[in-house]
ZAVO-90033 format. One record per residue (C-alpha): residue number from 1; x, y, z. Coordinates in pm, 1 decimal. Example, Ala and Ser with C-alpha at 12.3 -4.5 7.8 and 13.67 -1.06 7.14 Angstrom:
2
+-----+----------+----------+----------+
!   k !        u !        v !        w !
+-----+----------+----------+----------+
!   1 !   1230.0 !   -450.0 !    780.0 !
!   2 !   1367.0 !   -106.0 !    714.0 !
+-----+----------+----------+----------+
***
This chain:
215
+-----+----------+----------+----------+
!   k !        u !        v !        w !
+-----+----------+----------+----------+
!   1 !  -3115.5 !   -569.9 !  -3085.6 !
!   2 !  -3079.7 !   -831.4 !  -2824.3 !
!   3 !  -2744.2 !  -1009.8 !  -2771.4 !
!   4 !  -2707.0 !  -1351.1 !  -2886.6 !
!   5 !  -2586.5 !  -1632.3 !  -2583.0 !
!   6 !  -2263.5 !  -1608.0 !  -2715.4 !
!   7 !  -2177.0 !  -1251.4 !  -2675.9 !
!   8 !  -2347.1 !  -1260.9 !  -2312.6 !
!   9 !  -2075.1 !  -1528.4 !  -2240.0 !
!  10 !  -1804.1 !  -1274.4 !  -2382.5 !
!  11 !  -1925.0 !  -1012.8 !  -2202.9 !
!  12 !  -1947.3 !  -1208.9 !  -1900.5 !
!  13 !  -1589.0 !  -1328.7 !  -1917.6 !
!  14 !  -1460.2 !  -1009.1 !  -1944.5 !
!  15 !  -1651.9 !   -849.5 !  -1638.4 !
!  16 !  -1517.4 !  -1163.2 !  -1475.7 !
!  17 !  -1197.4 !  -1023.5 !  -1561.7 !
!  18 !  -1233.1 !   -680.1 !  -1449.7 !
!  19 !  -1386.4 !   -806.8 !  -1093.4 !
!  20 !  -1097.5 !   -988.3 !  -1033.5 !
!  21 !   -800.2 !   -712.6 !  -1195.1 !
!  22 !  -1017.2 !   -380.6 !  -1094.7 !
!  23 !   -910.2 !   -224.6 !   -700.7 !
!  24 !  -1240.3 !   -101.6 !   -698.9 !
!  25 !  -1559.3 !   -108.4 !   -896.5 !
!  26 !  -1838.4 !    172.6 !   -871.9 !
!  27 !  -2184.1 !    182.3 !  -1023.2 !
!  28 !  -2431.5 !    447.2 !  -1129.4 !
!  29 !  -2785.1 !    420.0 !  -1291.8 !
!  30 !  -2722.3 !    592.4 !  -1582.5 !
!  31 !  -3059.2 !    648.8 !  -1709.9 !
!  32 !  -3076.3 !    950.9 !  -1904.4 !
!  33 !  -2786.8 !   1040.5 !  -2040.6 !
!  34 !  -2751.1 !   1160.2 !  -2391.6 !
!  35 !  -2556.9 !    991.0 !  -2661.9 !
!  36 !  -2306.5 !   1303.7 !  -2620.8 !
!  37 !  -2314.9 !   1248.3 !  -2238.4 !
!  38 !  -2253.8 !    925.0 !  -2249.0 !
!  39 !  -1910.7 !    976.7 !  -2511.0 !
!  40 !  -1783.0 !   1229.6 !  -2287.5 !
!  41 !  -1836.8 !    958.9 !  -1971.1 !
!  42 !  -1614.9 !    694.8 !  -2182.8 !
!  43 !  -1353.3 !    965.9 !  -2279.8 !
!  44 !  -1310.6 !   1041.1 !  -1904.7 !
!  45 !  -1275.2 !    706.5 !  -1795.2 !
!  46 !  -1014.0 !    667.0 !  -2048.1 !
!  47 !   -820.0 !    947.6 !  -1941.8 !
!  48 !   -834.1 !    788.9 !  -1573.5 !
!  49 !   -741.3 !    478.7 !  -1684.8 !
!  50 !  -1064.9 !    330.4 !  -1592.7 !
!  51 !  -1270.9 !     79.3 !  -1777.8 !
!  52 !  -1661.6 !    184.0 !  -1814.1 !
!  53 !  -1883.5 !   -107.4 !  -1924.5 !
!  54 !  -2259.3 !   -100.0 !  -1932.6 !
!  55 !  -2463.5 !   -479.0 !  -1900.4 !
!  56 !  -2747.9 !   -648.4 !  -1756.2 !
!  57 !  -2761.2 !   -666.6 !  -1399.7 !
!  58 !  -2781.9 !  -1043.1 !  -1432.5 !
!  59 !  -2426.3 !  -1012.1 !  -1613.1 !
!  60 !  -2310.0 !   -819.5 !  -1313.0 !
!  61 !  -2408.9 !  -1044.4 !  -1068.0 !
!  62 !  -2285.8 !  -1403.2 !  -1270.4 !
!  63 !  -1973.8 !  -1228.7 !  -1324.9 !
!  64 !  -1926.3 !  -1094.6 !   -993.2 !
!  65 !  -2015.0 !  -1443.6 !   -814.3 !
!  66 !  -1743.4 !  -1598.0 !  -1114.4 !
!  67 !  -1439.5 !  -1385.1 !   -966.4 !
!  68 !  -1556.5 !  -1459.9 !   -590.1 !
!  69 !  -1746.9 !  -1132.2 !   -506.0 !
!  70 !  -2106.4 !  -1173.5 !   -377.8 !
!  71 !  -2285.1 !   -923.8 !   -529.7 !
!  72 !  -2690.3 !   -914.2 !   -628.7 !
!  73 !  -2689.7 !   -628.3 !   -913.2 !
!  74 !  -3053.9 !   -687.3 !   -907.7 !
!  75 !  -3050.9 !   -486.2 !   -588.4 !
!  76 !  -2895.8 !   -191.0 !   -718.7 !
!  77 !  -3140.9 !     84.7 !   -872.8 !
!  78 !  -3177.7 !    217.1 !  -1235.4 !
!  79 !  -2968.2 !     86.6 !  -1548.1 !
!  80 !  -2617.4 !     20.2 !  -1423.0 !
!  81 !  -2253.6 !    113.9 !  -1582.1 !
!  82 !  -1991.2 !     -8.7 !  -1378.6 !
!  83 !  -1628.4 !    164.6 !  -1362.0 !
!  84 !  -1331.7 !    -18.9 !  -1290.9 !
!  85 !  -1008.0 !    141.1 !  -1132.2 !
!  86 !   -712.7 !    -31.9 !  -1244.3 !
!  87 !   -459.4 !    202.9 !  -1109.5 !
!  88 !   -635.0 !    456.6 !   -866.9 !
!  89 !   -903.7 !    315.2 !   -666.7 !
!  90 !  -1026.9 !    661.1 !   -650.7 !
!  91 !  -1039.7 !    701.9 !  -1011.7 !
!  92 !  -1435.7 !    577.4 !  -1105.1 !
!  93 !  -1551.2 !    719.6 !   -851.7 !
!  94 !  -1452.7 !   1082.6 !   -921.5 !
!  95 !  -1508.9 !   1025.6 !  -1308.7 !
!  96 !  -1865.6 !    926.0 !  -1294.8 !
!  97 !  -1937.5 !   1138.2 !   -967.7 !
!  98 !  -1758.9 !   1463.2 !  -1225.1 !
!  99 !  -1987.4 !   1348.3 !  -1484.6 !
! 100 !  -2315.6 !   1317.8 !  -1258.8 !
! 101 !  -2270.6 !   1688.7 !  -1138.9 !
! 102 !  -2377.4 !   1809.8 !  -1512.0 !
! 103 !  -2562.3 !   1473.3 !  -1593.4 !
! 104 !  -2855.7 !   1276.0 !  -1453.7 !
! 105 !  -2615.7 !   1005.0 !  -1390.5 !
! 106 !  -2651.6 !    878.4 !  -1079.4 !
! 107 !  -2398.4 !    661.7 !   -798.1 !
! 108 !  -2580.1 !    391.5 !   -679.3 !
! 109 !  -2325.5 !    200.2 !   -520.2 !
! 110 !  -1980.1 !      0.9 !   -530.1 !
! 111 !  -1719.3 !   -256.6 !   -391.3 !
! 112 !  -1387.5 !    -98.2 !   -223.1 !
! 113 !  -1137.2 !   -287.7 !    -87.5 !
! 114 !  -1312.3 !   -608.9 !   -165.3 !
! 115 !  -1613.4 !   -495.0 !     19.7 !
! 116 !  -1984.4 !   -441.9 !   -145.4 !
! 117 !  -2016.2 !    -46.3 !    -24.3 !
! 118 !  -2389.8 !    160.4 !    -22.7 !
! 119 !  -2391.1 !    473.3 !   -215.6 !
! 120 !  -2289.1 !    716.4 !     77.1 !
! 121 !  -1947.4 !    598.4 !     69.8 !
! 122 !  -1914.7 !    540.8 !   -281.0 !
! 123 !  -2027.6 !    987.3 !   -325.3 !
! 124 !  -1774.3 !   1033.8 !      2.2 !
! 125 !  -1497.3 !    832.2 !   -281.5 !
! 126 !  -1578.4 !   1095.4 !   -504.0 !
! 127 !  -1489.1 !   1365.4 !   -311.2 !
! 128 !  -1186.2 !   1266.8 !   -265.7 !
! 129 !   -832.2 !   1385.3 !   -451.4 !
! 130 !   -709.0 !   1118.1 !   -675.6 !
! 131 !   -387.4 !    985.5 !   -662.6 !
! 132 !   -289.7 !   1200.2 !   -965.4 !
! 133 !   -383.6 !   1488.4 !   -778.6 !
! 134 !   -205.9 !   1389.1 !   -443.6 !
! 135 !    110.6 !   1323.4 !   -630.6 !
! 136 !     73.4 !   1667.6 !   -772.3 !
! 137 !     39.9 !   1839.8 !   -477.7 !
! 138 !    340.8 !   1666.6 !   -364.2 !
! 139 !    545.5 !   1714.5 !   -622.6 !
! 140 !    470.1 !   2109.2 !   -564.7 !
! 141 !    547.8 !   2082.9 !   -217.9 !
! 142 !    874.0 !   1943.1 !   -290.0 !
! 143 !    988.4 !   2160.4 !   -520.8 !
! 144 !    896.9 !   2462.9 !   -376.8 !
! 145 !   1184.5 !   2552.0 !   -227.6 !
! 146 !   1380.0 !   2508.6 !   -523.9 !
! 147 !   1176.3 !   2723.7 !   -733.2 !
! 148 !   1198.1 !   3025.9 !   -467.9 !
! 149 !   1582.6 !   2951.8 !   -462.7 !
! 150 !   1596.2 !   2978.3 !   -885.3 !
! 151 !   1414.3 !   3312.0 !   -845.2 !
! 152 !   1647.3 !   3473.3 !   -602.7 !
! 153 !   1943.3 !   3389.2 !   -824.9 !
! 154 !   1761.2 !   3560.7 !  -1119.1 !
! 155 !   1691.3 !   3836.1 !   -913.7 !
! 156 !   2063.5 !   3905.6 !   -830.3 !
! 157 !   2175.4 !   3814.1 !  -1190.3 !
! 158 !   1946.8 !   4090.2 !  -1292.8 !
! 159 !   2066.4 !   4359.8 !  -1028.8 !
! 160 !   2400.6 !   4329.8 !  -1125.6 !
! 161 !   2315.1 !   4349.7 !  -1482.8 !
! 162 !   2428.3 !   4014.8 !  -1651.9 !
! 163 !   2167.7 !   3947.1 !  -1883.9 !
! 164 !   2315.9 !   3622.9 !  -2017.7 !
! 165 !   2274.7 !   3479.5 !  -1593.7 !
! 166 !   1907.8 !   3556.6 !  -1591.3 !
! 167 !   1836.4 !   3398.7 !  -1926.6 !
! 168 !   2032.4 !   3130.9 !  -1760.6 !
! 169 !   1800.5 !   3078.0 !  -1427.7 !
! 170 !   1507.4 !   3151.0 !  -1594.7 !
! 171 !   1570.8 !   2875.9 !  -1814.5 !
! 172 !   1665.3 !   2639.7 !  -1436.1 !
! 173 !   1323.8 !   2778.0 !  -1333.7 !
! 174 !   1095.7 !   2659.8 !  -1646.9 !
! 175 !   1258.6 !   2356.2 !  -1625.4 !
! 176 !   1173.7 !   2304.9 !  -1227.9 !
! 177 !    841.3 !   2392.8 !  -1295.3 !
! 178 !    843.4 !   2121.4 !  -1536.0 !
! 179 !    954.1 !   1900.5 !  -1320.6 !
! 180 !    655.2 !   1908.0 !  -1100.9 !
! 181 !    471.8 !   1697.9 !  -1385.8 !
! 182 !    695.3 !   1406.7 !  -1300.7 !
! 183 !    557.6 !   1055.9 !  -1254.1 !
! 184 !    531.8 !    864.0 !   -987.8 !
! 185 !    866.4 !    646.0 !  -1101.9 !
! 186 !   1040.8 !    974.8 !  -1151.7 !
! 187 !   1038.3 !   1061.7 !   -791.1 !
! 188 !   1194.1 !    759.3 !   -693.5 !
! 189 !   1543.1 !    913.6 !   -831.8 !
! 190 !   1777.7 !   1024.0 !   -644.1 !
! 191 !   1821.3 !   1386.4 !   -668.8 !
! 192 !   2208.3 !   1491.6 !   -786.9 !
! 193 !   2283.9 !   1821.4 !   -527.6 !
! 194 !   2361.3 !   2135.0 !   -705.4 !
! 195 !   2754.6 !   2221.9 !   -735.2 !
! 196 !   2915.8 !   2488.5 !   -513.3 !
! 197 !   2936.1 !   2812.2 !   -635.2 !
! 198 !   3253.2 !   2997.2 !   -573.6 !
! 199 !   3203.5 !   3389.1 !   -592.6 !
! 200 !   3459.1 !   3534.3 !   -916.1 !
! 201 !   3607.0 !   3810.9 !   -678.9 !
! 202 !   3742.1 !   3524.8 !   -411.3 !
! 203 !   3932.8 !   3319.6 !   -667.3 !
! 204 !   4212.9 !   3621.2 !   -761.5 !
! 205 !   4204.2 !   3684.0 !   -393.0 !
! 206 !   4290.2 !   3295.7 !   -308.6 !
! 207 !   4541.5 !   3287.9 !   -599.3 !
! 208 !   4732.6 !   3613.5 !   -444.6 !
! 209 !   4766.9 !   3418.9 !   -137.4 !
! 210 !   4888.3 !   3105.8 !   -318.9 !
! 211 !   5207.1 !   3316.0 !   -471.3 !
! 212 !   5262.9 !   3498.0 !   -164.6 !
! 213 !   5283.8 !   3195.7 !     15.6 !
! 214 !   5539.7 !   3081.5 !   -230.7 !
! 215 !   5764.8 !   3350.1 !   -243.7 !
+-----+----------+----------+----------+
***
């Protein structure tokens, strides 16, 4: 059923919207694509935080031109989505380049960095890690170390048979492990260093010294 003028302008104003908000804007002919295809594009843009929206080309192009970006949709191939990256620029590219490996969804072309961008560069984008993924590997990089350190402390707890200690560093160890999910906002913390340890079997020793040292 064809849209009425009115909900051409609604649509229009919010592409408008998303030209101006989104860090980057891909779009793929996506001609093809099944009704079940299609639900599982939308519920990966979603997770992504990206905003799918399929239009006219001429909607693409008013809205495009309203926000300040001189784009001709018209010269793009096929029936065009467009994905929006809010937070990761990255972001629509890999989720309609993920969904166009199984699909007959196809990238046609984009605008990064305020620049109108041919296809080539917008299947390189896809191939890239997103920032989700970067911050990941990070965050495992980081905490490496740490995790190797809670092992070797479970390790000795277990040689010398205190049962109680390993639960103890096991438990440190889920919870590092844990700690590589952390957000972006979470690494910004500063990190509390761990307390010194003083072996059991030095503190009689010190103590014997304190008395003879008094007598």
């Amino acid at each position: 059923m064809p849209k009425t003028r009115q909900q051409k302008e609604v649509i229009k104003e919010r592409l408008e919207q998303e030209f101006k908000n989104a860090k980057s804007v891909i779009f793929a002919d996506y001609q093809g694509l099944t009704v079940v295809q299609a639900d599982r594009l939308r519920a990966k843009a979603r997770e992504a935080n990206v905003d799918y929206i399929v239009a006219k080309k001429s909607l693409f192009t008013r809205a495009a031109k309203a926000a300040g970006i001189d784009l001709d949709a018209k010269t793009l191939p096929g029936m065009l989505g467009a994905a929006f990256g809010i937070e990761d620029e990255v972001a629509p590219a890999k989720v309609l380049g993920d969904i166009g490996k199984k699909t007959t969804l196809k990238l046609v072309g984009g605008i990064f960095e305020g620049q109108i961008v041919d296809k080539e560069k917008v299947i390189a984008l896809s191939k890239l890690p997103s920032k989700k993924e970067l911050l990941g590997m990070l965050v495992g990089t980081l905490y490496a170390p740490v995790s190797a350190y809670v092992r070797v402390l479970n390790a000795i707890a277990e040689k010398k048979g205190k049962p109680e200690e390993s639960a103890s560093t096991q438990k440190a160890e889920v919870e590092v492990l844990k700690a590589a999910e952390v957000s972006t906002e979470d690494l910004k913390e500063t990190e509390t260093p761990a307390p010194e340890v003083v072996p059991k079997d030095e503190a009689p020793a010190a103590e014997s010294s304190a008395a003879s040292a008094t007598e």
